[in-house]
C-alpha positions as a printed NumPy array, in Angstrom:
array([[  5.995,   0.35 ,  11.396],
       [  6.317,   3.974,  10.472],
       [  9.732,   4.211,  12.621],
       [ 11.604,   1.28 ,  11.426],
       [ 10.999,   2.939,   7.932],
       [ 12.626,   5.794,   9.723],
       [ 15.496,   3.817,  11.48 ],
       [ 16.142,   1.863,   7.923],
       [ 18.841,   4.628,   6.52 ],
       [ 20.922,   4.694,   9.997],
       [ 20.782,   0.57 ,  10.421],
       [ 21.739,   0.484,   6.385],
       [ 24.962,   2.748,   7.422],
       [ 25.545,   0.696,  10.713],
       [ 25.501,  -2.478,   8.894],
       [ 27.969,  -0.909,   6.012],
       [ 30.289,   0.309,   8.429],
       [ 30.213,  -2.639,  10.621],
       [ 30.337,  -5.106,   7.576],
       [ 32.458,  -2.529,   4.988],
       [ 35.72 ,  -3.183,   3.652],
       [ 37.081,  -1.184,   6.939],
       [ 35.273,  -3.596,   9.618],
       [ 34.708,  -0.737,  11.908],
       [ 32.666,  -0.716,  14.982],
       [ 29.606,   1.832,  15.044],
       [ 30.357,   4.536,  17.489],
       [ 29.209,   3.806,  20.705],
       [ 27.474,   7.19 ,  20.676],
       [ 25.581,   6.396,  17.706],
       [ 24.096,   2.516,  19.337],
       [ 23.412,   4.387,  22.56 ],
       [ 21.031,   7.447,  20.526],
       [ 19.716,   4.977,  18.903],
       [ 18.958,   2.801,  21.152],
       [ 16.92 ,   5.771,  23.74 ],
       [ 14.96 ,   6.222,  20.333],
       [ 13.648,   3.123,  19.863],
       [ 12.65 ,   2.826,  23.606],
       [ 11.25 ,   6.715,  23.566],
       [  9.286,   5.832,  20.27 ],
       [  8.112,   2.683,  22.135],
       [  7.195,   4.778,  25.02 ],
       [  5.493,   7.179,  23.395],
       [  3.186,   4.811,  20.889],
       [  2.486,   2.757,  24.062],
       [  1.079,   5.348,  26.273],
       [ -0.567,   7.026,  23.007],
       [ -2.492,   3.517,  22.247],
       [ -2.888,   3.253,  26.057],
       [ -4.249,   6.543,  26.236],
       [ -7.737,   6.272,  24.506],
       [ -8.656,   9.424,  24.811],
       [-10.107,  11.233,  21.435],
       [ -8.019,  13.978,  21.128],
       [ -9.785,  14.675,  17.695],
       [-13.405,  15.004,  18.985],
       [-14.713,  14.817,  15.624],
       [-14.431,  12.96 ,  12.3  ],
       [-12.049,  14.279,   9.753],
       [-13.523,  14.635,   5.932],
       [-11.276,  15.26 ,   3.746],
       [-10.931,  17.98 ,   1.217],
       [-13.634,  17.582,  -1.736],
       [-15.642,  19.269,  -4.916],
       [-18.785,  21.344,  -4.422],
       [-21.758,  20.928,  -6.358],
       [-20.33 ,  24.165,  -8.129],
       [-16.662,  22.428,  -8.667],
       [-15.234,  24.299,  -6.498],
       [-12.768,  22.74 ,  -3.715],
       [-14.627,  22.231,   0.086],
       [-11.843,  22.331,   2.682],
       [-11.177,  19.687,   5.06 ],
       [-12.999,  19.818,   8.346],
       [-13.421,  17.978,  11.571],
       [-17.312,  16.718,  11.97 ],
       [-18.58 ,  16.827,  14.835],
       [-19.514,  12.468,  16.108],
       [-22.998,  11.693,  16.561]])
């Protein structure tokens, strides 16, 4: 979901210049870049869902106040 947010600007501008008052065609340079990163990005969340292995090795906790208010940084616990 994260990508098309990503992707949103460039489709916006290929739609205006495809649709604008000119009626120009997108560069063909421009569809073909795009196109390798949508399949790369698709690629690359695949084999990282796929993948199942916890790179992490720990739970993260975020950053929080002490009993003496001061801040406790963020840290990786260990799973049990």
């Amino acid at each position: 979901m994260a990508i098309l947010l990503l992707l949103l600007p460039l489709v916006a501008w290929l739609l205006w210049l495809w649709l604008g008052p000119t009626g120009r065609r997108p560069p063909r340079a421009v569809l073909v870049a795009l196109g390798i990163t949508v399949l790369v990005g698709a690629g690359v969340g695949l084999w990282v869902r796929l993948n199942e292995q916890d790179i992490t090795r720990g739970v993260y906790t975020p950053p929080s106040l002490g009993p003496d208010g001061r801040v406790l940084p963020s840290r990786l616990d260990p799973v049990r």
